[in-house]
N, C-alpha and C positions, 0 to 999 in steps of 0.2 A: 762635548762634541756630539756626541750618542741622541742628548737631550737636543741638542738644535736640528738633527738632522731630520727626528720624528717630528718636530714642531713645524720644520719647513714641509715634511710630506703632506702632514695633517691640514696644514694651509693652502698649499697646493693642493688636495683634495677637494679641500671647502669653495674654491674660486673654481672650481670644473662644475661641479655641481652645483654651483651659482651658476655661471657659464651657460651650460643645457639647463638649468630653470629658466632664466633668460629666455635663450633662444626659445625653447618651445612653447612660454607663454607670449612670446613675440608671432612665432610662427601662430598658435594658434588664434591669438588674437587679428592677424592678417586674415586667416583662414575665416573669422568667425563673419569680418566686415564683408570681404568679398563675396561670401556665398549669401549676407543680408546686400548686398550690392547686383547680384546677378553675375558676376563678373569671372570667369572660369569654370562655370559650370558644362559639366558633360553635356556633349553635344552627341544626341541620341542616337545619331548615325556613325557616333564610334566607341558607343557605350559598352561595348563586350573588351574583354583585355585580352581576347582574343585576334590577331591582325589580322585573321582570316575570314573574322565575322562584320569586318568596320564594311560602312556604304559610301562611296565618292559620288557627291551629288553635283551636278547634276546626271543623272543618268546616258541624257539621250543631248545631242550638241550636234548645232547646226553641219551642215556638210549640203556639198551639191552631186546631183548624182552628172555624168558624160556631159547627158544634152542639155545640163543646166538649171536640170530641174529641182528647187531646192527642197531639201530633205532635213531629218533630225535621223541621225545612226546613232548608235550603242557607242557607248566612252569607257565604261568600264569595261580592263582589260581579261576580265574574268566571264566577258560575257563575247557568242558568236557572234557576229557583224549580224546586224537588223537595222531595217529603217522602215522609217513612215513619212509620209510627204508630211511641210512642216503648217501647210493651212490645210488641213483637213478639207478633204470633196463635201459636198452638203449631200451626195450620195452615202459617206462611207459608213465604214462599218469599223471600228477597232477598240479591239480587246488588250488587253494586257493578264499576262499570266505570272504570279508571283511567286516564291518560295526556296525550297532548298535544291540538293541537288537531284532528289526524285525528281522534281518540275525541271531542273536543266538536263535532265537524259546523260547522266553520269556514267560511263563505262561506252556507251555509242554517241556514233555523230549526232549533230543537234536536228535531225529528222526521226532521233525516236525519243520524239516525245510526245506527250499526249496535247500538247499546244500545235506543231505543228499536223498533224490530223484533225485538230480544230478547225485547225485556219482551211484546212482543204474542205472537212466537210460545210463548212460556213460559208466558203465561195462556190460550192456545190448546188446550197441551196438557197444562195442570192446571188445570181448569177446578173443582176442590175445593180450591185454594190462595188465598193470600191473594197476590198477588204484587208484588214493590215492586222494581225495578230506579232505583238512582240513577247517573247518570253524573257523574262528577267527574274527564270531560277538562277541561283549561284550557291553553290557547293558550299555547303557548311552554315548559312543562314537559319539565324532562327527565329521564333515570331518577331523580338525586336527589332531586329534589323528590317525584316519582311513589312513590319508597320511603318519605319520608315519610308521603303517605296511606295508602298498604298499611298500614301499623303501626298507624297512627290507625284506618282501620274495623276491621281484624284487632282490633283490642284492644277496641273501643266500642261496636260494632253490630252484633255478632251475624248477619253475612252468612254465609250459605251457599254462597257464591261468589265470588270478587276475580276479576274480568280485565283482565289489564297488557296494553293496548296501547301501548307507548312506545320510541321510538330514533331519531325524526326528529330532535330537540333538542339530541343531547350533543354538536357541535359550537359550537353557539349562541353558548356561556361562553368558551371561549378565541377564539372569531373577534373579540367584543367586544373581549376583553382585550390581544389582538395589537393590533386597530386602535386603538385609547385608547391604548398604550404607543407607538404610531408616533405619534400627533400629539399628546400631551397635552406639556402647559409643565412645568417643574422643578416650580412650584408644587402643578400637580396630581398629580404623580408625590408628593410628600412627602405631601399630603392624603388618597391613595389607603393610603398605606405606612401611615398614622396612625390609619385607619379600619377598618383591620383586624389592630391590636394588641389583646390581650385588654383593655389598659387602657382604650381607648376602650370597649370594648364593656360594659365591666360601669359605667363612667359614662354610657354613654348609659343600660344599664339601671337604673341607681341614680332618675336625673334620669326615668325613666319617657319616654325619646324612645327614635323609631327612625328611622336615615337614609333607610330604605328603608320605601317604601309600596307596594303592588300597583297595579297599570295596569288601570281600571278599564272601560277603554274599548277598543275599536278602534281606533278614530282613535288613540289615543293610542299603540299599538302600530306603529299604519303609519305616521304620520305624526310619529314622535318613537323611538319606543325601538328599532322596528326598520326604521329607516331607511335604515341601511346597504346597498347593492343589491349586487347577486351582481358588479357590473365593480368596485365599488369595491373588494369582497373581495379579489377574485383580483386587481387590479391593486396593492393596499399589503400586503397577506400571504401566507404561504402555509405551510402545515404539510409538516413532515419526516414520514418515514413512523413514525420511533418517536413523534413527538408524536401521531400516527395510534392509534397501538397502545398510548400511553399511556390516550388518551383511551377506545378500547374497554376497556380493559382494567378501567377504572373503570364504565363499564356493566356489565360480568360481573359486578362484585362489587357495582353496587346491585341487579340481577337476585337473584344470588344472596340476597341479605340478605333481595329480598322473598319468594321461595321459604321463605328457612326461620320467616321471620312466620309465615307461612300454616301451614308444618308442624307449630311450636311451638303455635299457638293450634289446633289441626286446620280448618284454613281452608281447604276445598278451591280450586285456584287454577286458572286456564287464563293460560300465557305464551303471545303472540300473537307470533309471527313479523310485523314490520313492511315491507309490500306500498308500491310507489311505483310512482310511472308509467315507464316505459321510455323510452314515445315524448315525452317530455319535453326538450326540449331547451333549455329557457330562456325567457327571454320572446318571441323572438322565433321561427317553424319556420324551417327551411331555406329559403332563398330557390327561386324556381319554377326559376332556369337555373343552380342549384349544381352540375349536371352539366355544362355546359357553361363553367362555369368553371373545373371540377378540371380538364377535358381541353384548354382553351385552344382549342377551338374550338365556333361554334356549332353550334345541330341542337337537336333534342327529345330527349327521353331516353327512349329505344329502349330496348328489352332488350340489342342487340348495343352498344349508349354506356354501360348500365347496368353492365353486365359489363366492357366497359374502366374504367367509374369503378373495380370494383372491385377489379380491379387495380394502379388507382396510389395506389388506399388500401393496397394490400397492403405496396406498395412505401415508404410513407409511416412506416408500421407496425413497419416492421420495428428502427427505432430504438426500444427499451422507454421511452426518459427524453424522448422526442418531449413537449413543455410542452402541445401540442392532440392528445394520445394520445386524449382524450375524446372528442372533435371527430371526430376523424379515424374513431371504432368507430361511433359514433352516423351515418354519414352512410355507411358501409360497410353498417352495420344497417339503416337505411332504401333501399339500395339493393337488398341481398339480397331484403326484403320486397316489394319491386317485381316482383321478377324472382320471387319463388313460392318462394322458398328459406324456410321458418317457422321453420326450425332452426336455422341459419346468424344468420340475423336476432335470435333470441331469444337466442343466443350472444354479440353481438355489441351488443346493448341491456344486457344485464344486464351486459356489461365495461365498456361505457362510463360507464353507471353508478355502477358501482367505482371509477372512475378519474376522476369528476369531480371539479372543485376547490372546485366550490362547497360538499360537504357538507352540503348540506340534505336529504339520502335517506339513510335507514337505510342500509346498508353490508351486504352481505352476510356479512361478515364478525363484523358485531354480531349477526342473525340466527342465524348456527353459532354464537355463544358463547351466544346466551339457548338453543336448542335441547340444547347439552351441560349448562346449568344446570337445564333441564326431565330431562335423561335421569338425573341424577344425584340429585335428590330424588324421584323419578318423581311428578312432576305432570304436568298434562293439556301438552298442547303441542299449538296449532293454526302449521300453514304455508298461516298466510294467501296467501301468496306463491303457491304451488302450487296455493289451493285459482283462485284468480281467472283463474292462468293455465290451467285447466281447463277455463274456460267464457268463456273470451277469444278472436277471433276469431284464427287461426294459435299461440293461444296466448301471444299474447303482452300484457302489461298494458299495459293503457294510456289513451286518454282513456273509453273506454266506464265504466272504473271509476273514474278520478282527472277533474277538471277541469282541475287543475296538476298538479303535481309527485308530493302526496302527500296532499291534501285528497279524497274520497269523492264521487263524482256519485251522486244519488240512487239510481240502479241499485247503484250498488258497497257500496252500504252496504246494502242486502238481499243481495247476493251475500255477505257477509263477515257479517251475522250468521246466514244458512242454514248458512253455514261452521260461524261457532261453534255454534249450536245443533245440529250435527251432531256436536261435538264434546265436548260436555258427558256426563257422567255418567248413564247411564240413570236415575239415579234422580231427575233432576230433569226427566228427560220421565215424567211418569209417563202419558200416552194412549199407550200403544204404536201406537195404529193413525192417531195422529196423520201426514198426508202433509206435511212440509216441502216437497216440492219443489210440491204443491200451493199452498203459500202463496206461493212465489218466483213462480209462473208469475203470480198473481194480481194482484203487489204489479205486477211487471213492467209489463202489459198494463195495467194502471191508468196507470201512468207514461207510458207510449207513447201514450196514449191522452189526457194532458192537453196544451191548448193554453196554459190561465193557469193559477194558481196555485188551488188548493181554498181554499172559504170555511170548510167545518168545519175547527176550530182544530187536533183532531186529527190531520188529514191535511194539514196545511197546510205548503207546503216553503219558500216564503220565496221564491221566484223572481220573482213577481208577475207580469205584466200577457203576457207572453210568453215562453214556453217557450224561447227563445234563450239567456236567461238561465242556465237548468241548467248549458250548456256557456262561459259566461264564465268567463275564466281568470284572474280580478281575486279576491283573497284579500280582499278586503275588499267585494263587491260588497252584501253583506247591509245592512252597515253603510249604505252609499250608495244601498242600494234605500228603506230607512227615510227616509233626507232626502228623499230625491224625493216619499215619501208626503205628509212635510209641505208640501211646494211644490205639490203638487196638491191638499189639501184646502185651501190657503190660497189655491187660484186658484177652486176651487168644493164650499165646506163641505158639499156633495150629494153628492159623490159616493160612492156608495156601495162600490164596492167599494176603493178608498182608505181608507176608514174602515173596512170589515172587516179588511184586511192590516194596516191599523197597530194595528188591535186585538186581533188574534191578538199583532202582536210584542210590545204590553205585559204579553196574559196571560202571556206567559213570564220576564217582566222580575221581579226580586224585589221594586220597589216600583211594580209597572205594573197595581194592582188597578183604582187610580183612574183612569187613563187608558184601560185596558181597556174597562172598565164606559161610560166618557162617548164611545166610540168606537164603542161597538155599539148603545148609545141612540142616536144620533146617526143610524147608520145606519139601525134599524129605524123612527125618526118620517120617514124621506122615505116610507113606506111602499113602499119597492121594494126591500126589503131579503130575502134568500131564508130560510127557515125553520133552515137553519142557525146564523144569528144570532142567532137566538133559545135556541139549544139551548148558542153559545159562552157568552151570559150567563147562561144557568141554570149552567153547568160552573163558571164563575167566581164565582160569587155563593155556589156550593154548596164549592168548597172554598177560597174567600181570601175570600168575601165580609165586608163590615164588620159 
């Protein structure tokens, strides 16, 4: 009995493992034909397994505007309402701005960005053009995705201009992918393996499904897909330096690919060298007695404690494979800038930089590969990097232009589109006598000069109630400045300028015609509404009205 039962397991063992031999030279032989077939091949625009990083093309889809006028608006729901007329004027002028969420103006409304300060000074100084500036940053993109678009407007709309602001992102995908492969079960490791065979993918497209859908929200970004914090990164992964130089290396060649779109279609281009904050150190600054902790004794930090700190930073240093090499440049750097050293410091910020583990800063190193890809098809090439530390105070970048890490304070994004429009083409300034640095001084002093947030929709930054706000270092504060809106008009339906900020953020919302419109009625019947309001709902009525 004993003997049949191990005879029967032994057989039923051998018929499983026939079984999965079978199947997986079944499966891989499917697998081998369809990828020599063409047939379920990743489609480029949803090639990160990232849902936050896929592209829904077409971008831009017909619509008319009131008077009938027919137009191409923004489709993806990830992006603010834009349009362009859909047969271009033989006057006009339009640009297209591409990238991540630095280029969509992440943390304020979509007037601070350095696209729209474009658009203004370009209708400034073609004041006989017709001029349409669309920006299509979206939060979390990265070159691939970003080459993507390039192809798409290069091929579909007739721009006069592409600018690639992009390279915060291209670690994004493998940081993902490292931490999933650290904690995921057998189970999901085969579901992942299964999901990205051509044979799924041409049955999911057969069946008209897609596993992956775009993150339409913020919240849904901070509080679900990019939830992962920079301790938990550095604490379960960490990249080799050739995974380092893998990864750039795949930036140069989506760079490249989108340089030669441009060339083939004659699309004139600007690559933007990608600017971060230096004095950035994480979420939390240096604590006040870090000098008196490197030295193990107390005291204030003197210039003569300041200069021993930097010393036993030297000393600390001097091991290249030191695991807080970052740590250690970054509190050297802010030591030197203490002590009046600007050189030293700026040295020593952009190393540390280099050397962080978290990878969420462009990498100087991706900056020289996109700059040898601009010198080699010779397109335009701005160093943004260069241009900020220019007009940075010791020269060095930092919160005056970033909030965070790599996000734009309303100043920074006037300083960096003064940059690009300095850097564009004579022939799309056509006012020679046009002063840019005029407009910078102006935008400047306006800025300086606000306590709350502006009521015309135009000018409106999204910080609301207290200028404090500008400098909060919360990536999502936009998002959570909008709830608070709700919570104050639900504690008093009067208030008026409640009702104008949340009625600005719906004109920009792609289905916030209606909400807009009932937010600015609403304020203008308490009758203490300012004549601005009245000018948001004529702008709104006149180009999304019903």
């Amino acid at each position: 009995m004993t003997s049949d039962r191990s005879s029967s397991l032994a057989s039923n063992a051998l018929l499983a493992a026939g079984s999965l031999l079978f199947f997986s030279l079944l499966l891989a032989a499917l697998e081998g034909g369809l990828h020599l077939l063409g047939i379920g091949e990743e489609d480029p625009a949803s090639a990160s397994a990232l849902k936050y990083q896929q592209i829904f093309l077409p971008v831009l889809s017909p619509a008319e505007r009131p008077d009938g006028t027919p137009i191409l608006r923004t489709s993806d729901p990830r992006l603010p309402y834009q349009a362009i007329l859909r047969e271009k004027p033989d006057n006009g002028l339009r640009v297209f701005v591409v990238g991540g969420s630095a280029a969509a103006g992440l943390g304020f409304s979509p007037n601070v960005t350095f696209a729209r300060h474009l658009e203004r000074l370009l209708r400034a100084s073609n004041p006989e053009r017709t001029v349409e500036v669309v920006n299509l940053g979206i939060v979390a993109l990265a070159s691939r995705q970003v080459r993507v678009l390039v192809e798409d407007v290069c091929t579909n709309y007739a721009p006069d201009l592409v600018v690639v602001y992009s390279g915060n992102n291209e670690f994004l995908e493998i940081h993902a992918s490292k931490y999933a492969d650290a904690h995921a079960t057998f189970a999901a490791r085969i579901a992942r393996f299964l999901f990205d065979t051509n044979l799924y993918r041409a049955l999911a497209h057969a069946l008209g499904r897609d596993r992956r859908s775009a993150s339409t929200a913020a919240q849904d970004l901070s509080h679900e897909d990019l939830r992962l914090t920079e301790a938990e990164i550095i604490r379960d992964i960490s990249l080799a330096p050739e995974e380092i130089d893998e990864v750039l290396d795949g930036y140069a060649e989506n760079v490249d690919a989108m340089a030669r779109t441009a060339v083939d279609t004659q699309t004139p281009i600007v690559l933007m060298a990608v600017a971060s904050n230096w004095e950035w150190r994480g979420r939390q600054d240096l604590p006040d007695d870090w000098v008196a902790e490197l030295l193990g004794t107390p005291g204030p930090a003197t210039s003569e404690r300041l200069a021993l700190a930097v010393r036993a930073l030297d000393r600390k240093l001097l091991d290249p494979a030191a695991p807080d090499r970052h740590e250690w440049l970054f509190r050297r750097a802010t030591a030197y800038a203490r002590l009046g050293d600007a050189e030293a410091a700026r040295r020593d910020y952009r190393a540390a930089m280099n050397a962080d583990p978290h990878l969420r800063r462009a990498l100087d190193a991706a900056n020289d590969r996109l700059r040898d890809v601009a010198e080699h098809y010779r397109t335009a090439y701005l160093d943004t990097v260069a241009s900020l530390a220019a007009v940075a105070p010791g020269g060095i970048v930092g919160f005056d232009a970033f909030y965070d890490y790599v996000h734009f304070t309303p100043r920074g994004a006037v300083e960096v589109a003064a940059a690009l429009f300095r850097a564009l083409p004579t022939s799309l300034r056509a006012d020679a006598a046009f002063n840019v640095d005029a407009y910078v001084q102006a935008e400047l002093e306006a800025l300086d000069g606000l306590e709350e947030d502006p009521f015309a929709v135009r000018r409106w930054l999204g910080f609301g109630f207290d200028r404090a706000g500008i400098a909060e270092r919360n990536l999502w504060k936009y998002d959570e400045f909008l709830l608070d809106l709700d919570a104050r008009i639900e504690r008093d339906p009067n208030d008026v300028k409640a009702l104008v900020y949340r009625g600005n953020a719906a004109f920009f919302q792609q289905d916030g015609v209606e909400r807009a419109e009932r937010d600015y009625r609403a304020a203008l019947a308490t009758g203490r509404a300012p004549p601005e309001v009245r000018e948001n709902l004529a702008a709104l009525l006149r180009e999304r009205g019903r």
